[in-house]
N, C-alpha and C positions, 0 to 999 in steps of 0.2 A: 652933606653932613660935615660939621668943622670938624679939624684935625686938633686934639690937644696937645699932642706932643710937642716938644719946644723942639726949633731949627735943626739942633745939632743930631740929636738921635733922630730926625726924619730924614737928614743926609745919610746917615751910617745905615738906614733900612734900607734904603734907596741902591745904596752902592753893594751889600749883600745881594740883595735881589738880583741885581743885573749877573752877581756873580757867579749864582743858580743857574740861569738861563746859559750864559755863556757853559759852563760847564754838560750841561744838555746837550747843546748843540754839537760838540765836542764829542761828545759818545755818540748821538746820533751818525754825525756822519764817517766817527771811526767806522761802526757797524755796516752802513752804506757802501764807504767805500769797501770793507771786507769781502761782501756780496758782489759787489761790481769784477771785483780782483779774483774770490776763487770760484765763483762761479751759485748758483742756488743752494740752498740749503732746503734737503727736503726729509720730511718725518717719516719715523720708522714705519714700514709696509706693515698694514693690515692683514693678517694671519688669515691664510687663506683655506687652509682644510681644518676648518675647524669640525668636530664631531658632530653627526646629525644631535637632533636632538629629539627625545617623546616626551613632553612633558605634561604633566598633571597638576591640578592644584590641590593641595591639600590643606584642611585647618588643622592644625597642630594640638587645639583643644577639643574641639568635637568637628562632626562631620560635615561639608559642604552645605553650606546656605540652600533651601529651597529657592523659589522664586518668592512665595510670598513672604518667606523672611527678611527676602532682600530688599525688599521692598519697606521694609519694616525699618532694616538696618541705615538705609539710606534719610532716615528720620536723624540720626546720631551719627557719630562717628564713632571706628571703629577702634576697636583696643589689643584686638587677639593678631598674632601674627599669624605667617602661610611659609609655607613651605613648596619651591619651584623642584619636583624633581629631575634630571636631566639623565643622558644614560650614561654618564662617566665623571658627573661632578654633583653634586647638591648646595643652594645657594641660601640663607637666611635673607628672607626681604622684609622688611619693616614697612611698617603701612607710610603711603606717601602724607603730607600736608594737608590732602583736599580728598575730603570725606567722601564727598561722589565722586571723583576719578575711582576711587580705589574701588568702592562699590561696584561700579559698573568694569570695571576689569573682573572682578570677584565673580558676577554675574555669569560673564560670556566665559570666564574658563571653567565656569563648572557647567556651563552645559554644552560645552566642547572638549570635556573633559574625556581622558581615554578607557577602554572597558578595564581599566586594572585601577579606576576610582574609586572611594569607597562609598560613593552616591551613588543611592539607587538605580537599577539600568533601567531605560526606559522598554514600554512593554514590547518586545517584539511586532513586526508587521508580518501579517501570515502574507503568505505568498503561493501554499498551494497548500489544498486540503484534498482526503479523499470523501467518494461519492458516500452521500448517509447509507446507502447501503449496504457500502464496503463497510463501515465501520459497525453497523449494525449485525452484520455476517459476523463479525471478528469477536460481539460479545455475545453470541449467541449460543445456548450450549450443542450438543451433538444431537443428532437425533435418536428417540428412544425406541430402542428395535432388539427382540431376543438376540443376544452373542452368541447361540446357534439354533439350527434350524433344519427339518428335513419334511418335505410335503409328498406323498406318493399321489398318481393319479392313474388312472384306467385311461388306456387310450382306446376310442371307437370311434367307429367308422359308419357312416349311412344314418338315416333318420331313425334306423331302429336300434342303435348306436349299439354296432357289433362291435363285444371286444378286442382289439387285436393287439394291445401291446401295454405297457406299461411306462410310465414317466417318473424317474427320481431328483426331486431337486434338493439340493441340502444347500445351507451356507456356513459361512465361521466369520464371526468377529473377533481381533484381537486388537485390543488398542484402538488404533484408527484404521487399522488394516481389514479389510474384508477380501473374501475366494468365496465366488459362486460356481457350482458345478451344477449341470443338469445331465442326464443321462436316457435317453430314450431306445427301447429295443421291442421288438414284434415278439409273440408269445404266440404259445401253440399251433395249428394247423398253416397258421401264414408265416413263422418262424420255418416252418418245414420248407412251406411252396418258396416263398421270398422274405427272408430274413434280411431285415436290417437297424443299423444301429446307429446313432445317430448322440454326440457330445459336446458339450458346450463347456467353456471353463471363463471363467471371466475374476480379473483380479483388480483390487486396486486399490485409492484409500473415500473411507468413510469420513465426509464436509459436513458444515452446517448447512450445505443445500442441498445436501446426500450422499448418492453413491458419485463418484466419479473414477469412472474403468483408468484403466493404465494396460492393460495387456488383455486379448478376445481371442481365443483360442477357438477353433471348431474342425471339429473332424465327421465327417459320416459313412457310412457304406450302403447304400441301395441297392447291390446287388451286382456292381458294377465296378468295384475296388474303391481304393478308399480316394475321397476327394476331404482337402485339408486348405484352412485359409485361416488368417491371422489379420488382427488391429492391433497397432501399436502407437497406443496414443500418447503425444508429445502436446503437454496442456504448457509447457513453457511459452514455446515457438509456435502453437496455435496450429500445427497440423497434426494429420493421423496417416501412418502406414499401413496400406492395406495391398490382401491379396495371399496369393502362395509365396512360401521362401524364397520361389528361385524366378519371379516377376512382381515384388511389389513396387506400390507406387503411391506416391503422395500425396494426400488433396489435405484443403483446410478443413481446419477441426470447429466448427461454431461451439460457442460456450453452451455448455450443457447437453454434452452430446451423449448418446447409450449407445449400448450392445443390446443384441435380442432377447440376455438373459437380463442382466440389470435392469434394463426398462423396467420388467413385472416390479422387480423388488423397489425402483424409484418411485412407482405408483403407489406402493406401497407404504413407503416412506415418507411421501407426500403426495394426499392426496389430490387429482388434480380438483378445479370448485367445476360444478355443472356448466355447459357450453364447451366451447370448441379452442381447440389448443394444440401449439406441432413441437414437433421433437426430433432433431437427427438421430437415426439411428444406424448403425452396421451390422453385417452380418459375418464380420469378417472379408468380404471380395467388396463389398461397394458401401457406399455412405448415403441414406437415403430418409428425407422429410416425411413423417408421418402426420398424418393432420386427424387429429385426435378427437373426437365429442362423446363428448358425459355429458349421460343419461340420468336420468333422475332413477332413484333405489327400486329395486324391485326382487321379488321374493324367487328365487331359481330351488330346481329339484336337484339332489345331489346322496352319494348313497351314508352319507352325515346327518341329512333331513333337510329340510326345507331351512335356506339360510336366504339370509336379507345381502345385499349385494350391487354395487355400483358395476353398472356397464360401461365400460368404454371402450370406443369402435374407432377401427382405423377407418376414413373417409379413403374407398374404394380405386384406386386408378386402373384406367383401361387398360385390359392384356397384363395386369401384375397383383400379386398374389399378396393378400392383408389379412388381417388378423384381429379378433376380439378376446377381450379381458374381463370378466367379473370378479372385481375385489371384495371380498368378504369385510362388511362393516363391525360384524361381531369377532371377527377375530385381525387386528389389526390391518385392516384389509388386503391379505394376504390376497396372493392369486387362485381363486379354488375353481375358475371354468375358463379356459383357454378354447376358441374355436378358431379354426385355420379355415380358410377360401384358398381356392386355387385364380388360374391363371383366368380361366372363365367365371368367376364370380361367386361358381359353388363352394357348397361345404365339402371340404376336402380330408377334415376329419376333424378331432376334439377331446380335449384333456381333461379329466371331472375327476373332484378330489376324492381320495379314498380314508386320507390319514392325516394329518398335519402334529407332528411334535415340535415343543418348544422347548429350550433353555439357554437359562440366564448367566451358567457356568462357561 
């Protein structure tokens, strides 16, 4: 490219110029040598305890982006600003230059965002449930059974079912709370020869799967002073104390376990379905599996009249003493024929209803 400038003013640029350069050089190496002479110069330290920080992103005009809005948004560029919170300062940020940086940072802090966002939380992960039919128990109402009750019965003896005593059972509901008492005593000539007496008490509370005992009281007298034994069942910790005051002892409790009285009335409460079925039961001194079979209905004699009635029979063990139950299907199948067996297999005697009241008060 030619030069138009005439001689004399392309001397005068010329000599300028150099005198730029020399002046540069001049400072340069003032500054060099300053470093050489006092030693580095080095920049202020980096602050080192700065305050943690929780931050959130928030939109200052409406609520965090979905995903597919963002998706949306990333079509355009943005115009709304965001707000960084921090736990001791607050910062205004303006969107960057480049539509999708900002986007995709928009993205990832709001779905890293903290529970104090105002975007939706996302749905919980279950992590334990309980069994369907814990939860089914739980909405289940109570069972429906007279709030009191009192059943007398004739006790006899032999196939020609001689009278010898009498049996009173009554119950109480209050709330969820139930007391069953039974009471059993010999009458006339065998009162005289050998009198005995014989009580039951049984407390505890009323479930949707029934009775469940909490205290089993029994006392008797044969003729021989009184003999006395107790359950104290612990449904927390899964055992039951049993025995006399001054020697009980501990075994485990299986779910659903009864007393000799309660039984009747859990049959009663639910019945069990025809076939064979077990049950722990106590009797206050020991804890002991009953194995159960229902019978299909049938029509018993009773001094009420002829009633319709499910059988259920304790299945026999050798050298120990069982017991059957006839629950009355016309009246909430109460218990209206108890038969006892002894230790040899025979009929050892037998309770047959006389009376049964009911109420709802």
């Amino acid at each position: 490219m030619t030069d138009l400038r005439t001689p004399p003013q392309t001397a005068l640029w010329k000599r300028r110029a150099w005198q730029r350069i020399a002046v540069a050089a001049a400072v340069s190496g003032a500054v060099h040598a300053a470093a050489i002479a006092l030693g580095r110069i080095d920049l202020p330290p980096a602050q080192t305890d700065l305050p943690p920080l929780a931050v959130r992103l928030v939109d200052t005009a409406t609520r965090l982006p979905a995903r597919s809005e963002v998706s949306r948004m990333r079509a355009r560029p943005q115009r709304s600003a965001s707000v960084v919170t921090a736990s001791r300062a607050t910062v205004a940020v303006t969107e960057p230059g480049s539509g999708h940086d900002y986007d995709r940072a928009q993205a990832q802090a709001a779905e890293e965002s903290s529970t104090e966002s105002e975007a939706p939380a996302a749905e919980p992960v279950i992590v334990a449930t309980a069994p369907a039919s814990v939860q089914e128990a739980q909405t289940r109402a109570l069972p429906d059974f007279p709030r009191a009750g009192r059943i007398s019965y004739n006790l006899v003896y032999g196939p020609d079912h001689v009278p010898v005593g009498r049996t009173v059972q009554s119950w109480k509901i209050e709330g969820t709370r139930y007391q069953l008492a039974s009471r059993s005593e010999t009458t006339g000539l065998i009162d005289i020869i050998r009198s005995q007496h014989r009580t039951y008490l049984s407390r505890g509370e009323l479930t949707h799967e029934g009775l469940r005992p909490e205290v089993f009281l029994m006392s008797r007298n044969r003729g021989r002073g009184v003999e006395e034994a107790r359950a104290q069942f612990d449904w927390a910790r899964g055992s039951v104390t049993l025995g006399p005051a001054a020697a009980p002892r501990a075994e485990v409790l299986p779910h659903g376990s009864q007393d000799v009285v309660s039984l009747l009335y859990q049959l009663a409460l639910d019945p069990p379905a025809p076939g064979r079925t077990q049950v722990s039961v106590t009797n206050g001194r020991r804890l002991e599996t009953y194995v159960l079979d229902v019978l299909p209905e049938e029509k018993i004699e009773t001094p009420l009249g002829v009633l319709r009635a499910l059988p259920v029979k304790q299945v026999r063990k050798p050298g120990a003493e069982s017991v059957d139950v006839w629950l009355a299907t016309e009246y909430r199948h109460l218990p209206v024929r108890v038969r006892f067996y002894g230790r040899d297999g025979e009929p050892a005697g037998e309770q047959i209803v006389t009376e049964i009241r009911l109420s709802d008060e």
